[in-house]
C-alpha positions as CSV (number, residue, x, y, z in Angstrom):
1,X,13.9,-15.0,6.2
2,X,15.7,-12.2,4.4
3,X,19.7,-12.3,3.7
4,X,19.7,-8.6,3.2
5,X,20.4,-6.2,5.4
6,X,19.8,-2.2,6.1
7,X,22.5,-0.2,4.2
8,X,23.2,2.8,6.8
9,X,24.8,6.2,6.6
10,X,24.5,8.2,9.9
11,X,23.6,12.2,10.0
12,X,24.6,14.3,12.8
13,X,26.0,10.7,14.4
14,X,22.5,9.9,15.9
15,X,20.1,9.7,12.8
16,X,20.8,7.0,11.0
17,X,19.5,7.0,7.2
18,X,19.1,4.6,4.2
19,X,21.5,5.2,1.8
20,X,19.2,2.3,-0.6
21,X,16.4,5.0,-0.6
22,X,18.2,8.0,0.6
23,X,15.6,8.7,3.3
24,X,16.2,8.5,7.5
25,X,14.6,6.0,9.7
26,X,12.5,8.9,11.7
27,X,12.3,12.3,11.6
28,X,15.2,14.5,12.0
29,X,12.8,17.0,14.0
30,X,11.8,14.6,16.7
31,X,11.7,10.4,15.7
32,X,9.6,10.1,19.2
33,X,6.9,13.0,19.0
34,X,6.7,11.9,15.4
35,X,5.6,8.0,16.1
36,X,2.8,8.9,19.2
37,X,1.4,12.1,16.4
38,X,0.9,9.7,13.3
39,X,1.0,6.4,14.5
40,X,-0.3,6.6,17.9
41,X,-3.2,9.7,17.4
42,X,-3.4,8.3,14.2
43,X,-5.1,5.5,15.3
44,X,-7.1,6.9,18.2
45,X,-4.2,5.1,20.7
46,X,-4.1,4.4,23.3
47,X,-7.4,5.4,23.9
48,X,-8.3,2.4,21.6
49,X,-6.8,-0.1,23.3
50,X,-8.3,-3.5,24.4
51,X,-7.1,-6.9,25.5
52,X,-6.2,-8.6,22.4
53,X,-5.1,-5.4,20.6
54,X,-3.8,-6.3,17.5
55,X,-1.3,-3.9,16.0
56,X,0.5,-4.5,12.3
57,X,3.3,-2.1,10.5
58,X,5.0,-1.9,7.4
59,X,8.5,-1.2,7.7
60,X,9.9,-2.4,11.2
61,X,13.0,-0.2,10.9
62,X,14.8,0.9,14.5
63,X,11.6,-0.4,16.2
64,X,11.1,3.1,17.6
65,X,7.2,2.3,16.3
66,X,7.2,-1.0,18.7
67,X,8.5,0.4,21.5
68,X,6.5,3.6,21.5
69,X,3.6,1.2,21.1
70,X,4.5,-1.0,24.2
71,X,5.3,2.0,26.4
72,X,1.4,3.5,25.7
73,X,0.5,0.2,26.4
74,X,2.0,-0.2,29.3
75,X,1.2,3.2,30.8
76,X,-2.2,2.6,29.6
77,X,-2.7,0.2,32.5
78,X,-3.8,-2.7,29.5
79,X,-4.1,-5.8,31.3
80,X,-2.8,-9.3,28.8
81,X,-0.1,-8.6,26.1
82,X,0.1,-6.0,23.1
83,X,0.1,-8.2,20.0
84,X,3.0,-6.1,17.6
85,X,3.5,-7.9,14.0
86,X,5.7,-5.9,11.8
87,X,7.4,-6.8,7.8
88,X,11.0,-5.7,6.9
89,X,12.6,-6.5,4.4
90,X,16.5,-5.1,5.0
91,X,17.0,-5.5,8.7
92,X,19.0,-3.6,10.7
93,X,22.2,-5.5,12.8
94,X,21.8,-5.0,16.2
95,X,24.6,-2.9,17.5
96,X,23.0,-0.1,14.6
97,X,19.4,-0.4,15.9
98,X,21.2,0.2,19.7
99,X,23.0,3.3,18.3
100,X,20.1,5.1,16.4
101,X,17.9,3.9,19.4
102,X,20.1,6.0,21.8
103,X,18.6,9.2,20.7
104,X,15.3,8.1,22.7
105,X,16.5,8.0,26.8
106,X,12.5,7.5,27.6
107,X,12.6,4.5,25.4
108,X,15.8,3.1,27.5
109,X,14.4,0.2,29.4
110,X,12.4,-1.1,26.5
111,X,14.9,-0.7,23.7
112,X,17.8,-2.8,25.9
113,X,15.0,-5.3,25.9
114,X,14.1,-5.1,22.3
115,X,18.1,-4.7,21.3
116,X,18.9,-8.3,23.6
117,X,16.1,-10.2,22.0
118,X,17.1,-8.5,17.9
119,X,20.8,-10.2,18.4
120,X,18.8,-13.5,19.4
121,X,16.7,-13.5,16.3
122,X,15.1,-10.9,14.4
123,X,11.9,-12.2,13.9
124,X,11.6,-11.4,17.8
125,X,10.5,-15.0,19.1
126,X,12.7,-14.3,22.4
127,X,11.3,-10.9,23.3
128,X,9.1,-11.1,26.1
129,X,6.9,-8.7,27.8
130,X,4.9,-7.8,24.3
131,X,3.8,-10.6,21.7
132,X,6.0,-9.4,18.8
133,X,6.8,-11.1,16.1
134,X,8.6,-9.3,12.5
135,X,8.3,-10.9,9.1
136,X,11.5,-10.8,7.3
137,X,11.0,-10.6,3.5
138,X,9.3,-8.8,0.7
139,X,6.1,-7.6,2.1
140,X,4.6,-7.9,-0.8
141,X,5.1,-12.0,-0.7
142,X,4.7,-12.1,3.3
143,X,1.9,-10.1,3.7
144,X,-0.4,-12.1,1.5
145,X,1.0,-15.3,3.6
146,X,-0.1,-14.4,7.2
147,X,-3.1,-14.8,8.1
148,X,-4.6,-12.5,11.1
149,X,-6.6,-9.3,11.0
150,X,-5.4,-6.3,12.9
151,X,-7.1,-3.6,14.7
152,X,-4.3,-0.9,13.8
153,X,-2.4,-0.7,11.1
154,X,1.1,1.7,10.9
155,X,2.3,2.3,7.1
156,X,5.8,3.0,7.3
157,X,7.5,2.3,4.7
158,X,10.4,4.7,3.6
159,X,9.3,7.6,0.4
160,X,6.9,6.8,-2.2
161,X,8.8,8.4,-4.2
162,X,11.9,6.5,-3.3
163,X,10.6,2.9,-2.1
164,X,7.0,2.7,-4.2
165,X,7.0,-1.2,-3.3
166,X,5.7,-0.7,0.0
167,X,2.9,1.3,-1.4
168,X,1.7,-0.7,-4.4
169,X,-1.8,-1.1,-4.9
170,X,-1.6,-5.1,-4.5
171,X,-0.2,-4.2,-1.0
172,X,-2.0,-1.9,0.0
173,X,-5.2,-4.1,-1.5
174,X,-3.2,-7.1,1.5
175,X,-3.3,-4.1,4.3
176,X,-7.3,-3.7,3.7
177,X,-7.8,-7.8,4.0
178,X,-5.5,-7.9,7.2
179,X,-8.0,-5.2,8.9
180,X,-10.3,-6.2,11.0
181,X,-13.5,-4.5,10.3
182,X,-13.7,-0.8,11.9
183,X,-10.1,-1.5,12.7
184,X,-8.0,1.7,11.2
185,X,-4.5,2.7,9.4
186,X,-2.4,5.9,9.5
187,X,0.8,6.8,8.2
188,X,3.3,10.3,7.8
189,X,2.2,10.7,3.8
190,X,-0.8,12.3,2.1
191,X,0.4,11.1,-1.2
192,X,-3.0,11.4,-3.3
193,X,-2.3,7.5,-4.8
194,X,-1.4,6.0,-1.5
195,X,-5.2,8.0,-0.6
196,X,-6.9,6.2,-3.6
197,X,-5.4,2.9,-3.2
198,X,-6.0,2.8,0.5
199,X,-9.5,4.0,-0.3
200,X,-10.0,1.2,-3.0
201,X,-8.8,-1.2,-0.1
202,X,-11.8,-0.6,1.8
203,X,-10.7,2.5,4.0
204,X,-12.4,5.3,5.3
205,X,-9.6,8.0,3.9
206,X,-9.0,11.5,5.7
207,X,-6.5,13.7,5.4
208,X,-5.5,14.9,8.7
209,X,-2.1,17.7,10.2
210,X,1.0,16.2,9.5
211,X,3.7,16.3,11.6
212,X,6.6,19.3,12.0
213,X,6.9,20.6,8.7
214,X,4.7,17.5,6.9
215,X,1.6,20.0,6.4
216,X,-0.7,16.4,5.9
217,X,-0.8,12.9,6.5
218,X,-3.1,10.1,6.1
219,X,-5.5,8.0,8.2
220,X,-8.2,5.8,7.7
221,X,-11.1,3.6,9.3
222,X,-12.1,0.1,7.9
223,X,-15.4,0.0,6.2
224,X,-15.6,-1.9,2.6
225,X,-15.1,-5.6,2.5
């Protein structure tokens, strides 16, 4: 469990940004259209989806990743449950992760649901309606603990510039073992060593559009052992 906790400044009163990395929790163009470009068409969702669909994240944040996820999964007709496992390290208190979620009204239903079950316990053993579970801690101890392989993978940790732990090449060497083979990974940054590492993981790597003003951003497909 971590005893540390998101430290928040708030732009604009909506957009609420880390004032340990100096960087916002989404995109101050559009959080939503943001998560369903990289993460979503990133990884060929929904049209991807299966029963059993596994998805993993680095850097659970508002949860504006999980509940974009569960809304496509929902509207995808999926019979079974979405399987959602995220790592954080500094948490977010709930009445925070209510206010920043409030800039998403499509996300309403889902969010009140997510918000409820946060207050209960973080690691999210009360939500119900998705199997989601987040990992509090360093990722880079947790990771290497949990034992699944995932079909998706979402990188979203803050900067490289500004939070290089979540992209280490140990890490990122963790994200390639917990992929199932031909499973994939995506995130918002084209940084050429977060390409290399990813590539040395066992990734497919392509550069692909970024998002708004982001001219690139990176996704892959499981292939090396």
């Amino acid at each position: 469990m971590s005893d540390q906790h998101a430290e928040l400044e708030w732009r604009d009163e909506a957009i609420p940004v880390s004032t340990r990395f100096d960087d916002p929790f989404f995109s101050l163009e559009n959080g939503l259209a943001e998560t369903r470009h990289v993460f979503l068409s990133g990884n060929d969702l929904p049209a991807r989806f299966a029963a059993g669909f596994h998805i993993a994240e680095l850097g659970f944040g508002t949860g504006l990743n999980l509940l974009t996820s569960w809304k496509a999964w929902d509207e995808a007709g999926q019979s079974g449950t979405l399987r959602f496992t995220s790592f954080e390290a500094f948490p977010m208190v709930a009445d925070e992760m209510a206010r920043a979620l409030q800039a998403f009204p499509e996300l309403a239903s889902y969010a009140k649901r997510l918000v409820a079950a946060w207050a209960q316990d973080p690691t999210l053993a009360t939500l119900k309606g998705i199997n989601a579970t987040v990992i509090l801690g360093d990722a880079r101890q947790t990771l290497a603990a949990a034992d699944f392989r995932a079909d998706a993978w979402f990188l979203d940790g803050f900067s490289p510039a500004k939070n290089p732990e979540l992209w280490d090449a140990d890490l990122m060497a963790q994200v390639g073992r917990h992929t199932a083979q031909g499973g994939t990974v995506a995130t918002y940054t084209a940084a050429g060593f977060v390409r290399r590492k990813l590539a040395e993981a066992g990734f497919d790597i392509t550069r692909v559009s970024g998002f708004g003003r982001k001219r690139h951003m990176t996704t892959g497909i499981k292939v090396g052992a």
